[in-house]
C-alpha positions in Angstrom: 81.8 124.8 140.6 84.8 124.0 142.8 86.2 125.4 145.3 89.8 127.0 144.8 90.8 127.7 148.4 93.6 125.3 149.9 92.0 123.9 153.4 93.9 125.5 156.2 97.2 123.2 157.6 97.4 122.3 161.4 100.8 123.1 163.1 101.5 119.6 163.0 101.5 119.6 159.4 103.4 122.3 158.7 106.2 120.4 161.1 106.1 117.2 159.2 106.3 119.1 156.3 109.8 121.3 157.0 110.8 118.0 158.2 110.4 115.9 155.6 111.6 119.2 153.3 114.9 119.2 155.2 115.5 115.5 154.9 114.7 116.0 150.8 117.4 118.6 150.7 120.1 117.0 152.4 119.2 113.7 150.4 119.9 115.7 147.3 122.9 117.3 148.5 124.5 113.9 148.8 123.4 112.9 145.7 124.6 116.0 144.0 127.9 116.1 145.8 128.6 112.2 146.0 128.9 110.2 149.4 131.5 110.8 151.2 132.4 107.0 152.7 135.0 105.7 155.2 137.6 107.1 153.2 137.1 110.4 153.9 137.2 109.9 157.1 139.8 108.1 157.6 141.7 111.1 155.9 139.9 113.9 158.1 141.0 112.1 161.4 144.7 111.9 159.4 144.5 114.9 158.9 143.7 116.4 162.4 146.3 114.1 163.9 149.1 115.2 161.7 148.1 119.0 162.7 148.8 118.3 166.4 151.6 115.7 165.9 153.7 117.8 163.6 154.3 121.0 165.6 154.7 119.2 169.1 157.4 117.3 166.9 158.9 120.5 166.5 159.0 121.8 169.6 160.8 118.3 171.0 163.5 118.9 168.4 163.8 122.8 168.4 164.0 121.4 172.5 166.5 119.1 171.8 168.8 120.9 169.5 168.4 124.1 172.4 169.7 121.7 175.1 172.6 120.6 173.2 174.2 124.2 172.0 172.9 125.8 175.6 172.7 123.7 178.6 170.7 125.3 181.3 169.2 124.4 184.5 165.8 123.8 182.7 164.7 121.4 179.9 164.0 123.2 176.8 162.7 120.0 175.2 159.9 119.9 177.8 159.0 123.3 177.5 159.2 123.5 173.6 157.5 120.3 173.5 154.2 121.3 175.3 154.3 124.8 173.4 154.3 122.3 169.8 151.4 120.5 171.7 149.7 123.7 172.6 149.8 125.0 169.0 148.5 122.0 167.2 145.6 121.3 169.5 144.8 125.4 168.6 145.9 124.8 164.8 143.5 121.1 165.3 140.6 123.5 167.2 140.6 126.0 164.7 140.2 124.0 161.1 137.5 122.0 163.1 135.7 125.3 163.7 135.8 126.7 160.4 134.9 123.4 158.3 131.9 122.7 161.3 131.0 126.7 160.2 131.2 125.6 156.5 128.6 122.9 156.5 126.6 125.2 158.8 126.9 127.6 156.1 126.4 124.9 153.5 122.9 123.5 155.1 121.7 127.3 155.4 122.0 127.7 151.8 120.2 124.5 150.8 117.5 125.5 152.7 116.3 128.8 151.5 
């Protein structure tokens, strides 16, 4: 006759073993989704450069082309320039956020 009962787990058990689960997942995840290399990187920090670069761009020229049709006691091109600067690091801050929420998201599902 045998017995059918499981023996009882200690604590420290039961932590090596959502450990080691959670490390299984994300393994398969990789393997499902492919690995993402330097590459990718390379394009994500691209990416978050152009984001910031592009509208403080815009604000020097908007700036520049203000100054020229309507001269004033103040520099446009400064002040246009740091509002481009301002709303890139915001547009930069704000993709970063949702795609760090997405693999958040991502890892939650994978786990239940």
């Amino acid at each position: 006759m045998t017995d059918e009962r499981t023996p009882a787990s200690s604590p420290s058990e039961t932590t090596f073993n959502k450990v080691v689960s959670k490390k299984l997942v994300r393994k398969l995840r990789v393997q499902r989704d492919g690995k993402q290399g330097v590459w990718f990187g390379l394009g994500m920090f691209g990416l978050i450069g152009w984001s910031i670069a592009l509208p403080t761009l815009l604000g020097a020229m908007a700036g520049l082309w203000w100054d020229k049709h309507h001269a004033s006691a103040h520099s446009w091109t400064l002040a246009l320039l740091i509002a481009g600067l301002v709303i890139g690091c915001a547009n930069a801050w704000h993709w970063i956020a949702q795609e760090a929420k997405a693999m958040q998201d991502s890892e939650e599902d994978g786990h239940e």
